[in-house]
N, C-alpha and C positions, 0 to 999 in steps of 0.2 A: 173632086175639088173641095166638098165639104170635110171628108172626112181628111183630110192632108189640114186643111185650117184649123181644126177642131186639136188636129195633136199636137198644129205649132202652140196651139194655146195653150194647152197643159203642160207641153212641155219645156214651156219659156219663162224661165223664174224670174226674167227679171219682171215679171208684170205681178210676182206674189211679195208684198211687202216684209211678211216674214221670212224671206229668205234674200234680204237687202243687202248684206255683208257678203252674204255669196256671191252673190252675182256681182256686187262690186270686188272682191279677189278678181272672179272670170274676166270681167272686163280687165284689168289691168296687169292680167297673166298678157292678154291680147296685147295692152300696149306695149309692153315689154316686149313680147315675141316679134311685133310689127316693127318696133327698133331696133331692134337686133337683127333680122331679116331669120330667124330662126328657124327651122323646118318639120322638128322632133314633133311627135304626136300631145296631141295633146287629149288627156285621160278624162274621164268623164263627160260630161256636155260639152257639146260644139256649139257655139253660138252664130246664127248669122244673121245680117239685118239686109234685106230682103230691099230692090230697089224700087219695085211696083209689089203690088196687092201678091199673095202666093199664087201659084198657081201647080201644077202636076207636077212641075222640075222641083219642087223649091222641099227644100232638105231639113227635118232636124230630127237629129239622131241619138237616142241614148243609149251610151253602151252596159249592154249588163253582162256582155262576155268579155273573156279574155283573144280580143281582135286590133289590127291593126290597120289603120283608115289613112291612107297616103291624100295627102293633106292637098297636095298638087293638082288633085284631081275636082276637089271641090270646088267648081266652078262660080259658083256664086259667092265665094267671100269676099268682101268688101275690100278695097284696095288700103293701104299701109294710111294715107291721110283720114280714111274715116273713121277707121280705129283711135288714132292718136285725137281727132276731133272730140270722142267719147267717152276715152277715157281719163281725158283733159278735163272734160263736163263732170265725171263722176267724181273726179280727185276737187275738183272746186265745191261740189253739194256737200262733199265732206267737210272741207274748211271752212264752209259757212255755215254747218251745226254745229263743229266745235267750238265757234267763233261765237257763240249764242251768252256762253260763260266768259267775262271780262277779266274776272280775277277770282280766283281758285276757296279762297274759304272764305265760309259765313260765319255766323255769331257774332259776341265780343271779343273785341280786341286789347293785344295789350302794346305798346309802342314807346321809343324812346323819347323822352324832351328832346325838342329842337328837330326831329325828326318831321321828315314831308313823307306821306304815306297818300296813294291813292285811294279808293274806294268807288263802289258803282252796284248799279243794277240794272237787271236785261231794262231792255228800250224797247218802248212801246211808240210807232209811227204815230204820229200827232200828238205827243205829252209833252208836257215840261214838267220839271222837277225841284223842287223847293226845297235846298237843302237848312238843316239849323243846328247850331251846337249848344247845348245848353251845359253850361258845369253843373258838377254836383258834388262832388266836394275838391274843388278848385282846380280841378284838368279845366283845360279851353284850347284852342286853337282856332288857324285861322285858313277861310277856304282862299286858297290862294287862285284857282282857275275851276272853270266849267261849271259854276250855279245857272241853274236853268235847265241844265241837262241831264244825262245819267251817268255821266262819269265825273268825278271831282277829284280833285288833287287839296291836303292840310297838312299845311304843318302845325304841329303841336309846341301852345309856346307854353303852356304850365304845366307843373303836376298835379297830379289827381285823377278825379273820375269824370268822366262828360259822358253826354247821352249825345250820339248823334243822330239825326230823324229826317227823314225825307217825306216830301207828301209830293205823288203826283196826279198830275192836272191834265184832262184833253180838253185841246184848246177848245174843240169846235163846239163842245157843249158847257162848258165851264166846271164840269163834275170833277171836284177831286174828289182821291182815293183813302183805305186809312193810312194814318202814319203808321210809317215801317224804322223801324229806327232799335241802336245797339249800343250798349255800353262799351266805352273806349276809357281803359284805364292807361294815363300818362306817369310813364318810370321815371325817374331822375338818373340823371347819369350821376356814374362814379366820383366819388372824390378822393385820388391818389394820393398818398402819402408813399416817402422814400427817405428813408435814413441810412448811414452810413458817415465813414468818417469824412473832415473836410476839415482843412488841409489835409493833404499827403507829404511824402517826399519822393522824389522820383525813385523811379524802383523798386516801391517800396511793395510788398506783395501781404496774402490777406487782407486785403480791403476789402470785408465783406456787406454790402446794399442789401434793404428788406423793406418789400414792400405789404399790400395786404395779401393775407392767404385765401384760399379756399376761393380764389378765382377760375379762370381759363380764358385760355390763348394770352398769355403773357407777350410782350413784345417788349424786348430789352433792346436799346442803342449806348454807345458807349464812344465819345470820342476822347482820344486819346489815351486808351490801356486798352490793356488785353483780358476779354472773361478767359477767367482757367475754369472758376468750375459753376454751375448751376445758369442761369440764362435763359434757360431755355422755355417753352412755350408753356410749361406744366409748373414752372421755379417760380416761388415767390421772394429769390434772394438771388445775386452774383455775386462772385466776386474778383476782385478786378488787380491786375496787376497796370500801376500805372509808369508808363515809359516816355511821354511828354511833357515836359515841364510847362507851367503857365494854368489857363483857367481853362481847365476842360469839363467834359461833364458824361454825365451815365441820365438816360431815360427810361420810363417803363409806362406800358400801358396795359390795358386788360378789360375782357368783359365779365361784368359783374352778374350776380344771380338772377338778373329779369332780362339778363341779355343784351344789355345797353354797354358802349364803350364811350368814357371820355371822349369828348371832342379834338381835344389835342395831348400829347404824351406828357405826365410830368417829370421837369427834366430838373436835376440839380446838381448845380455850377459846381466841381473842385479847383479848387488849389492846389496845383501838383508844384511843391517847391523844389527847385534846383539843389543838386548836394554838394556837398565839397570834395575836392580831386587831391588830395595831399600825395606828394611824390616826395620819398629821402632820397636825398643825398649825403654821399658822406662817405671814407676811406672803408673797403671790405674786399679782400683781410684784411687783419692787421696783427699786430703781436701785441704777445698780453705785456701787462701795465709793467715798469719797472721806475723806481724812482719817481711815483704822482704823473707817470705823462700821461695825455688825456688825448681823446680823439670829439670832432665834433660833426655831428649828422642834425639835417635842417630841412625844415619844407617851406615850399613859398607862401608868404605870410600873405593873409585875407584881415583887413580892418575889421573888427569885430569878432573874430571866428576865436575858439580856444581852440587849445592845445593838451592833450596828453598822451604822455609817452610813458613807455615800459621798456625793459633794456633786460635782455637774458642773456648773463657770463658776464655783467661788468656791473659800473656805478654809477648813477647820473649826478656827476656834480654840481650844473647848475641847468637854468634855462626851463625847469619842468612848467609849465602854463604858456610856455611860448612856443614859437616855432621853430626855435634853436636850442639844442642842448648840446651840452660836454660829458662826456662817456672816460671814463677808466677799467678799461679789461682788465679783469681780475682771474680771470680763469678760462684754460686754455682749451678749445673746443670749437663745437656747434653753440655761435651766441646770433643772438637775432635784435633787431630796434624796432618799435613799432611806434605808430603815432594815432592817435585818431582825433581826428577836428571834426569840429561841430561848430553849425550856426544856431543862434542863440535863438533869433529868433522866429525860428520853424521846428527847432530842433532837431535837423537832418544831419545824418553825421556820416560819414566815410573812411576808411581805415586805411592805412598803408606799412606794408613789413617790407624789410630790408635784413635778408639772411647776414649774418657775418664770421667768418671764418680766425679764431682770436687764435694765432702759432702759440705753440708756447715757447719761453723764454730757456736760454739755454744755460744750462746749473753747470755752474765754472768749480772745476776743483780748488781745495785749498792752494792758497802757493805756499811751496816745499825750498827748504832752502838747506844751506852746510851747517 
């Protein structure tokens, strides 16, 4: 009976601190195999937990040969609930050592203006904790939640440098400890600028926007045009094909080199103007000119808007600044009209061609007489 007790103790890791991790894998090989009702051998140490004191029956075996232990037979294993009981317990002592660390780095910090950032340290049962912000050259902020305790939540309303310092305190003797405390340097956010043109006219294409360089993560918005080329998250420029008329606008944001982003994107309003839609009218074909007759081709007249026309294979003889002219085909062919009107004042302009097919005119012989 002694010497059966003597080997469960040596050969039971989980009682040797330095093999903690092992023994927590073994355990939770078990619970896994205990939920899955699994049967396969399991290699290396057997674990059992024993329901009274050992006695002659009571088993622990390590294997150092190449053997196969039919697992069915081991009569003392513990049933499927006390496995998951244990390995329940061991998966818990883990999470509450990992749980010891609140938040992952120490030192100084660097953080954005207007930003809330937590902060903390391990927790000592019966302390309180005195937190304080001192500027130093004109960071500050403010503790918005949990003084008193060891975790705290600021937001940072200035830039600059601040020292933030904790002292804690056990209540039951009055002893505080020294101050533990870290430089927190507060960034400014970004100040975006975006130029580009404004007004537009509709359709109008290269409209190229620039913002600053030598950022990352650009974020472009654009309503009403299309990016054809740059945008993108690495571009400090777009540009924009616009296809909506009215006031629309392109935004851009970005983080800057301390890693702080604008609060909100800056955005700048276009004026995408309307164009004009000039449609000819007017005789095509025609025959070419004989005797001054003239033909007349017109677009719908816009109060304000001008007018210029061009006229290939004939003559404009009147009307040129209007929306009406008079044509004399001179020459018999491929002749074409064109008009282009423009508004004055956006200066968008639009064009309109009208092919014209000019016969030519038929060359009469002399008349022959007696």
């Amino acid at each position: 009976m002694k010497n059966i007790n003597d080997e469960y103790k040596k050969g039971n890791i989980s009682k040797t601190t330095g093999n903690y991790w092992i023994c927590l894998l073994q355990w939770l090989r078990l619970l896994v195999l205990s939920l899955t009702r699994a049967r396969d051998h399991l290699s290396g140490i057997i674990f059992h937990w024993p329901e009274s004191p050992p006695t002659d029956k009571m088993i622990l075996e390590t294997i150092t040969k190449q053997k196969i232990t039919n697992n069915k037979k081991i009569k003392i294993m513990k049933p499927a609930n006390r496995l998951i009981k244990w390995g329940i317990m061991l998966l818990l002592m883990t999470f509450a050592t990992n749980a010891m660390a609140q938040y992952p780095n120490g030192g100084n910090h660097s953080v954005c203006l207007n930003s809330t950032e937590p902060y903390g340290v391990t927790a000592t049962a019966g302390s309180t904790y005195q937190w304080t912000i001192t500027p130093l050259t004109g960071g500050n902020g403010t503790i918005l939640s949990g003084q008193g305790t060891n975790l705290i939540s600021i937001n940072w309303t200035s830039t600059g440098t601040a020292r933030l310092e904790v002292i804690e305190t056990i209540t039951a003797t009055g002893c505080s400890g020294d101050p533990v405390s870290i430089i927190v340097t507060v960034n400014p956010l970004p100040v975006i600028t975006l130029t580009g043109p404004t007004p537009v006219c509709l359709n109008s294409t290269g409209n190229v926007y620039t913002t600053q360089a030598g950022m990352t993560n650009y974020v472009w918005t654009v309503v009403g045009g299309t990016i054809t080329a740059g945008g993108t998250a690495t571009d400090n420029t777009a540009t924009v094909t616009w296809n909506t008329s009215g006031v629309q606008s392109i935004s851009v944001n970005y983080t800057n080199g301390t890693g702080c982003t604008a609060a909100t994107a800056f955005v700048l309003n276009v004026t995408v103007n309307p164009i004009p839609a000039p449609v000819i009218t007017g005789p095509a074909p025609v025959c070419e000119s004989i005797t001054g007759t003239t033909e007349t081709y017109s677009t719908p007249n816009v109060a304000g808007n001008t007018y210029n026309w061009v006229v290939v294979g004939g003559i404009i003889i009147s009307g040129q600044g209007t929306n009406s002219i008079t044509v004399q085909w001179t020459t018999a062919g491929a002749g074409s009209v064109q008009v282009t009107e423009s508004i004055p004042s956006s200066s968008c302009t639009a064009v309109a061609n009208l092919a014209v097919t000019v016969n030519p005119k038929p060359v009469t012989a002399p008349i022959t007489h007696n």
